[in-house]
C-alpha positions as CSV (number, residue, x, y, z in Angstrom):
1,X,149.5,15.0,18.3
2,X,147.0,17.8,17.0
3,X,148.1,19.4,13.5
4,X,148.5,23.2,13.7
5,X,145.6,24.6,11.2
6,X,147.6,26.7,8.4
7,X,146.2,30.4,8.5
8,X,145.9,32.3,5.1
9,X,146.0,35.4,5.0
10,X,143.6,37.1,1.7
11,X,145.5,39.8,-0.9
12,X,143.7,42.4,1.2
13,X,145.2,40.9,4.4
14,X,148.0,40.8,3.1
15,X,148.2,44.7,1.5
16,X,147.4,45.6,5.1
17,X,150.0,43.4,6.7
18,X,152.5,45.6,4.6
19,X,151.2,48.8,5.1
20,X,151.0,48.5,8.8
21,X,154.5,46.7,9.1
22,X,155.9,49.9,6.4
23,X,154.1,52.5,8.9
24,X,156.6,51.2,11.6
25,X,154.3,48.8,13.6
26,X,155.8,45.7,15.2
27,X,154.7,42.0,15.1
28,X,152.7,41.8,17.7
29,X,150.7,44.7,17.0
30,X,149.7,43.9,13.7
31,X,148.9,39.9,14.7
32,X,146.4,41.7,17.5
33,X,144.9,43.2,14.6
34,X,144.5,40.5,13.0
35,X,143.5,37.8,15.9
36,X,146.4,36.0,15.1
37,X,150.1,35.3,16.6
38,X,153.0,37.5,15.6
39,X,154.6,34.3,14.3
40,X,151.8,34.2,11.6
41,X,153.2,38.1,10.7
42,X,156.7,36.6,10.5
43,X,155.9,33.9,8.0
44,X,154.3,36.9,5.5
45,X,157.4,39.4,5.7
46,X,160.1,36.8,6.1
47,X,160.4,35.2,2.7
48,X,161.0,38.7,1.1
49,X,163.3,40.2,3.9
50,X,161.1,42.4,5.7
51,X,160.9,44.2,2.1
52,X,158.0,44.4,0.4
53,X,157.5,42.8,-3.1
54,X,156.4,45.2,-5.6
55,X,152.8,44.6,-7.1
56,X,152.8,42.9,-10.2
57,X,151.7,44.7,-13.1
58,X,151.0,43.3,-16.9
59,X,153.4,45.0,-19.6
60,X,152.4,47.4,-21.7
61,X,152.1,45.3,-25.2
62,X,151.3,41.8,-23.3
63,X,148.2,40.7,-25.0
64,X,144.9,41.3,-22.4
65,X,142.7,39.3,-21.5
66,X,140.0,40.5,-23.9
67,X,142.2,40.3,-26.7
68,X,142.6,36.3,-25.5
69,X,139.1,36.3,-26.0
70,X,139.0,37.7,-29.3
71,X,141.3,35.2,-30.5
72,X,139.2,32.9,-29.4
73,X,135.9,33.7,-30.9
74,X,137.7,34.2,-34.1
75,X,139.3,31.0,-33.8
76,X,135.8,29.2,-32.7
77,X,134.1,31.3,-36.0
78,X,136.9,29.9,-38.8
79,X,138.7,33.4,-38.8
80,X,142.3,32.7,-40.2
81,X,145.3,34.1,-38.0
82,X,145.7,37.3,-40.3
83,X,142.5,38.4,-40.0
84,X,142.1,38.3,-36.2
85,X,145.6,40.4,-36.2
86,X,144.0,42.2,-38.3
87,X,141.1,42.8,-36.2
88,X,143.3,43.5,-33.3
89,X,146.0,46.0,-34.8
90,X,148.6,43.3,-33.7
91,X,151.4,41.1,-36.1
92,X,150.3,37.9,-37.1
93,X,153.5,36.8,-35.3
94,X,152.2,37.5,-32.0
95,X,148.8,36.0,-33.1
96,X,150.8,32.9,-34.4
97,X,153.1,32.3,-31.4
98,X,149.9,33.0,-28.8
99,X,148.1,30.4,-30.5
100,X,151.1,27.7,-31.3
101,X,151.8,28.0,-27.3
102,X,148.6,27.7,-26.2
103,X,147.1,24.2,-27.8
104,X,146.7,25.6,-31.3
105,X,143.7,26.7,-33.1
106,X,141.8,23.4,-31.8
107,X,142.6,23.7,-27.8
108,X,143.0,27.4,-27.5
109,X,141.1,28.6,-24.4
110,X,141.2,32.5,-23.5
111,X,141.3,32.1,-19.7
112,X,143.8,29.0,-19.7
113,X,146.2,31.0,-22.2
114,X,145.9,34.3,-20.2
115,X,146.6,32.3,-16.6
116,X,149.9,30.5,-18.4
117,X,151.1,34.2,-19.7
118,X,150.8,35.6,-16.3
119,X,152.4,32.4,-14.4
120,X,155.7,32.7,-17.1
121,X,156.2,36.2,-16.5
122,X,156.5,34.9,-12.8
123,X,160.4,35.4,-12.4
124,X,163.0,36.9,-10.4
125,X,165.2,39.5,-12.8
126,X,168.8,39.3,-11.7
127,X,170.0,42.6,-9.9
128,X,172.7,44.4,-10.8
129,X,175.0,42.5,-8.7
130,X,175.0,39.3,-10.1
131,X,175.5,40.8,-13.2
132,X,178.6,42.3,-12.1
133,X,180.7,39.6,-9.9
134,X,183.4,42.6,-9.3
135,X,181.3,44.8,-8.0
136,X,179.9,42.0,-5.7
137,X,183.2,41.2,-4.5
138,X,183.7,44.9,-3.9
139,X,180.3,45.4,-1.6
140,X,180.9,41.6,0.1
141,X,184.4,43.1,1.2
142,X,183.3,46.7,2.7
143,X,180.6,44.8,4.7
144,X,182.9,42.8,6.4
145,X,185.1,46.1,7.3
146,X,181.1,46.7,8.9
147,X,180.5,49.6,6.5
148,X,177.0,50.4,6.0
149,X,175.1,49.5,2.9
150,X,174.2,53.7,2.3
151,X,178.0,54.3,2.8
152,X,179.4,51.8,0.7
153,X,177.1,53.0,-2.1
154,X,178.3,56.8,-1.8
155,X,182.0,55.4,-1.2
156,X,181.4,53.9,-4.7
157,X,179.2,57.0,-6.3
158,X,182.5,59.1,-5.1
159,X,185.2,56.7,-6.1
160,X,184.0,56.1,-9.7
161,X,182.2,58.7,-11.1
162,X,180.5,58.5,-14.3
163,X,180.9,54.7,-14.5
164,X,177.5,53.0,-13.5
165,X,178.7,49.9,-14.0
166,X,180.5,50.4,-10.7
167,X,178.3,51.9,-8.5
168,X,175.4,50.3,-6.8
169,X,172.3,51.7,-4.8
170,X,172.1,51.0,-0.9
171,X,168.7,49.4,-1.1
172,X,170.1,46.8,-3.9
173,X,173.0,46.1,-1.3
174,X,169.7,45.8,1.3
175,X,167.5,43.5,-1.0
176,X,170.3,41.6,-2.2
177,X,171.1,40.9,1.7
178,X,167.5,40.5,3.1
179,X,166.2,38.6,0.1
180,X,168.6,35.4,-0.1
181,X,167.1,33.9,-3.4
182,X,168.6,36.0,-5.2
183,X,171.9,34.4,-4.1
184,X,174.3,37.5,-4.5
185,X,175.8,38.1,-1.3
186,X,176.0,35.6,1.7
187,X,173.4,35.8,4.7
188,X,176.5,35.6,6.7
189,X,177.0,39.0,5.8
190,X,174.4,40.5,7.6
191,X,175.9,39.6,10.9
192,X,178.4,42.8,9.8
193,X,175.5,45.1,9.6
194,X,174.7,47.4,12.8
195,X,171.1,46.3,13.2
196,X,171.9,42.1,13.7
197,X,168.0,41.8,12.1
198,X,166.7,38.7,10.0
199,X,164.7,41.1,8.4
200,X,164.4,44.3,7.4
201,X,162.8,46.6,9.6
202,X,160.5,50.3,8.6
203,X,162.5,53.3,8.6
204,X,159.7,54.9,10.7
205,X,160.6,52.8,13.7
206,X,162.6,54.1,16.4
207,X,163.9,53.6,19.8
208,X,163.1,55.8,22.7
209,X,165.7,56.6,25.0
210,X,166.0,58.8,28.4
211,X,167.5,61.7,29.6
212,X,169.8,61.1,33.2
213,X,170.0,62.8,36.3
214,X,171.1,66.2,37.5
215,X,173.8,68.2,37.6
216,X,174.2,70.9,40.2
217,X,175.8,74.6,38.3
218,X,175.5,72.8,35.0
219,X,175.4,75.7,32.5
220,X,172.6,74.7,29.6
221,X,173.1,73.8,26.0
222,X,171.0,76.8,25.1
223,X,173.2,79.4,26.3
224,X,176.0,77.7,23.6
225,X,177.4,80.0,20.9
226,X,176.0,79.5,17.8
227,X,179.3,79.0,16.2
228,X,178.8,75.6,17.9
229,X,175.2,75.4,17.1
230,X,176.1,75.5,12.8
231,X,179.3,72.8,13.1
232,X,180.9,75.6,10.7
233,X,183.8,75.6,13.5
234,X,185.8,71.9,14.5
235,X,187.1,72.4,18.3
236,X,183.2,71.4,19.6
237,X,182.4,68.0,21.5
238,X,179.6,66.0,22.2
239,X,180.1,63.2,24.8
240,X,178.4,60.2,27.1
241,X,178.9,57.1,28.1
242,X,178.2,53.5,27.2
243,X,177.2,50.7,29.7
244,X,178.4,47.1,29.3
245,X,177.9,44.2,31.9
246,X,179.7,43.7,35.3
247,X,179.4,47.9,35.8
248,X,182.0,48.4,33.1
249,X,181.7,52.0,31.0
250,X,183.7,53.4,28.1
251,X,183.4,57.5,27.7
252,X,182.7,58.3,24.0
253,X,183.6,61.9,22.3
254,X,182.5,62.5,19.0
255,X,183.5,66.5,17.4
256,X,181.0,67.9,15.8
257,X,182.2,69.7,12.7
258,X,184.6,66.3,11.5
259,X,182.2,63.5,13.1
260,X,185.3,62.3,15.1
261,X,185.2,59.6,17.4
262,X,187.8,58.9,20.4
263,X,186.8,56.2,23.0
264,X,188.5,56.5,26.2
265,X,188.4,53.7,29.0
266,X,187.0,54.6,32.4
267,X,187.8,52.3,35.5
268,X,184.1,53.0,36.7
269,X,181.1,55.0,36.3
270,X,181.8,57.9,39.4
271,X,182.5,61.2,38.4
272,X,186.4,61.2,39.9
273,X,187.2,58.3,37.2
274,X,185.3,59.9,34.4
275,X,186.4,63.7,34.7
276,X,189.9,62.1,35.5
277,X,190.3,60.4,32.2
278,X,188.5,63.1,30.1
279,X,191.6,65.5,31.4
280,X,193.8,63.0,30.5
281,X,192.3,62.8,27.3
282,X,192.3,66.2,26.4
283,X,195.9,66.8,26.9
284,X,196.7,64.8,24.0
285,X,194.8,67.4,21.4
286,X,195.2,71.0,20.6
287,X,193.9,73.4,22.5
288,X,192.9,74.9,19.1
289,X,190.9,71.7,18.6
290,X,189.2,71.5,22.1
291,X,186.8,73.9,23.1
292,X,183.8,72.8,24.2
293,X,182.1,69.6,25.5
294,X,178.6,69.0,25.8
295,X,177.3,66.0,28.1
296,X,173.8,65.2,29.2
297,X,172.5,65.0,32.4
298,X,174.2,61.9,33.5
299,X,176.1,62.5,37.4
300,X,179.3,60.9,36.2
301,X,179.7,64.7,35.0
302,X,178.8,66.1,38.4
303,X,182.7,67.5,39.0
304,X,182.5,69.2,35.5
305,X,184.3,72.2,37.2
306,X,187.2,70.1,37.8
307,X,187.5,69.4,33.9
308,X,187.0,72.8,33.3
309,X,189.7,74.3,35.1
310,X,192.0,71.4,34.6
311,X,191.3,71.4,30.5
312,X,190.2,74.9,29.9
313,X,187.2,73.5,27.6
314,X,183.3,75.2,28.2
315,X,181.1,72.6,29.2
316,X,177.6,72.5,28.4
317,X,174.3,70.1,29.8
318,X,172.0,68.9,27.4
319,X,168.1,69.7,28.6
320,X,166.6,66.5,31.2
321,X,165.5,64.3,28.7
322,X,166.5,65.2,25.1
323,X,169.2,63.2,24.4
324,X,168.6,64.2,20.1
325,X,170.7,67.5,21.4
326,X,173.8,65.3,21.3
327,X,172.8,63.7,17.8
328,X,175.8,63.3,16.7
329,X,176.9,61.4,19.8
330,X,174.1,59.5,19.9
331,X,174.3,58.4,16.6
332,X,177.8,56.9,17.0
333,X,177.0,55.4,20.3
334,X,174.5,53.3,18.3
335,X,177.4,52.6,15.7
336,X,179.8,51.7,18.5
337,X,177.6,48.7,19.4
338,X,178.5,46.6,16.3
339,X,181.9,46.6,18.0
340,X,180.8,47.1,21.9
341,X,177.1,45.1,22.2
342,X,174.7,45.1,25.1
343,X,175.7,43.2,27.8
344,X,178.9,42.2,26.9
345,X,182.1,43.0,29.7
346,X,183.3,46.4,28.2
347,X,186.2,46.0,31.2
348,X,187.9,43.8,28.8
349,X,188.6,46.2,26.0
350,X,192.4,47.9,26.6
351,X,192.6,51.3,25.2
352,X,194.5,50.1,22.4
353,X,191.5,47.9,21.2
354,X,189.5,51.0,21.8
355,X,191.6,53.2,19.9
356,X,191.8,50.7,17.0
357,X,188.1,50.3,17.1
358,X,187.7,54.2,17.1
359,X,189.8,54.3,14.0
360,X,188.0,51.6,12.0
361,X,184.8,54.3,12.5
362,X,186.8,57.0,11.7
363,X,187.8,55.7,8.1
364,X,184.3,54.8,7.3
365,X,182.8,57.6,4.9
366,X,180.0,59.2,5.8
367,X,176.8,61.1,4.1
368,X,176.9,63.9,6.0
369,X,180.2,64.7,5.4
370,X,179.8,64.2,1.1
371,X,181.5,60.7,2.0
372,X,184.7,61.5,2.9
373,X,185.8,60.3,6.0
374,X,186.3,61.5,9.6
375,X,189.7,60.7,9.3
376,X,190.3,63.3,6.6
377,X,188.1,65.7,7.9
378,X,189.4,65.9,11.2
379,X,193.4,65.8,9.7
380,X,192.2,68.9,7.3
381,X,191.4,70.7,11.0
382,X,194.5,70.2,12.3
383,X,196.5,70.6,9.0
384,X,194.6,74.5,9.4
385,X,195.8,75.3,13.0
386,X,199.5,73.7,12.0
């Protein structure tokens, strides 16, 4: 059998590797670039995570390489320790130790003493939490309740003000997950993250996603007031649906001001199902708290007149293919698919599990809202109408 040739990749191969796979680029792309499989790519960002390892730099009193070399030629001329520190403007200590952990005065070599200080600085630091098991135990337990790494780290920034100690930065939660020598938390964990990666991937990426359909007498999202437009008023919803296999669909609302999420289950994707359990649905809030929905271009909406007459709520269409004017929709449909994947049977799901799922994502703080939760927010609306 024929042994694969091992490809190396050069520091300047490498540096681009980074930058290209930082910009956003996939595998593939950059292994064209290089001539090489994508597989080749994996085996560069895969031992850090997908997270690039900072560049190494000397410390600021480490001794440098021409001072090595001083050392030497003072050492090779008879010059006692004192005077070369001397010489130097260093302490005859750090003369002293250089020399007694380099062969002595007899075997000291400049380039062999300044290669062995640069392998011994070679070491992981331990992060912050390995230095604090509690705050660990904290972070371990929030992921598994599928809390984002940002959100757990503003949960904690709120929760204990003041006390660093107990707070911990989102990309520390990330490298600490990505980055499994540093054995802090379990890779098992990152099966609780939204994004099931093995690495990390470039913020810059993105998905592309398309608009639906059309809808005959839909009335456009730019004739909306603007009270909607600024979120300054809760009552406003954005909504859609999410496919799962075997034709099976869940309706997702989110409000706009609170971030709320209800999921509602739909026997099928037609419009008489959908606009049947979106009345349903909005009999059981305030009128006070439903005013509006906005939908994109999708035909299960085609009978939105039904649902307007039936809930007395404004509907509005998002433009053909710009779902980003439901942001706030399409942010939590991507959330919702931790609990709901691709391809799974959504049919399966009662309304109960839907509810309870809807709940979990309510209680999870959130940036946008200073990390309180949607929960609160949304009981602080209707604790204003009461």
């Amino acid at each position: 059998m024929k042994q694969r040739r091992r490809i190396y990749y050069s520091t300047a191969q490498r540096a681009e590797i980074w930058d290209r796979w930082q910009a956003g680029e996939s595998m593939s792309s950059i292994g064209r670039r290089f001539d090489r499989e994508s597989s080749s790519i994996f085996s560069v960002l895969s031992p850090t995570g997908g997270i690039r390892p900072p560049d190494r730099r000397r410390g600021p009193r480490a001794l440098s390489l021409s001072e090595r070399e001083e050392i030497s030629r003072g050492l090779g001329i008879g010059r006692s320790l004192r005077w070369i520190a001397r010489e130097l403007g260093r302490s005859p200590s750090t003369i002293s130790r250089e020399v007694l952990r380099n062969g002595g005065s007899e075997r000291y070599r400049a380039t062999r003493a300044d290669q062995a200080a640069w392998d011994r600085a070679l070491r992981p630091k331990p992060c912050k939490l390995a230095c604090w098991p509690g705050l660990a135990r904290t972070v371990s337990a929030k992921l598994q309740r599928k809390w984002s790494p940002e959100q757990i780290a503003g949960w904690l920034k709120r929760t204990w003000p003041g006390e660093p100690h107990n707070q911990v930065s989102h990309e520390t939660i990330y490298r600490s997950l990505f980055i499994q020598t540093r054995g802090v938390l379990k890779k098992e964990l990152l099966a609780h993250l939204r994004a099931r990666r093995t690495i990390r991937r470039s913020r810059h990426a993105s998905l592309k996603q398309n608009g639906l359909g059309k809808i005959k007498d839909a009335i456009s999202i730019r004739e909306r007031p603007a009270c909607v437009e600024d979120r300054a008023v809760p009552g406003h919803w954005e909504g859609d649906l999410i496919g799962g296999a075997r034709n099976s669909y869940v309706a997702t609302l989110v409000e706009r001001h609170s971030r709320y999420v209800m999921l509602i289950k739909v026997a099928n994707k037609d419009t008489k199902s959908v606009v049947t359990a979106l009345i349903r649905q909005s009999r059981k809030l305030p009128s006070e708290l439903y005013q509006s929905l906005t939908w994109d271009r999708g035909k299960e909406l085609a009978d939105h007149r039904r649902l307007a007459l039936a809930s007395d709520v404004a509907i509005y269409f998002c433009d053909p293919r710009s779902p980003w004017q439901r942001g706030s929709n399409e942010n939590t449909n991507r959330l919702l698919r931790q609990y709901l994947p691709h391809g799974t049977d959504l049919a399966v799901h009662s309304q109960a599990k839907l509810s309870a799922i809807a709940r979990q994502l309510n209680e999870r703080p959130r940036k946008t809202l200073l990390y309180k939760s949607p929960a609160e927010t949304f009981a602080e609306c209707v604790a204003a109408i009461g």
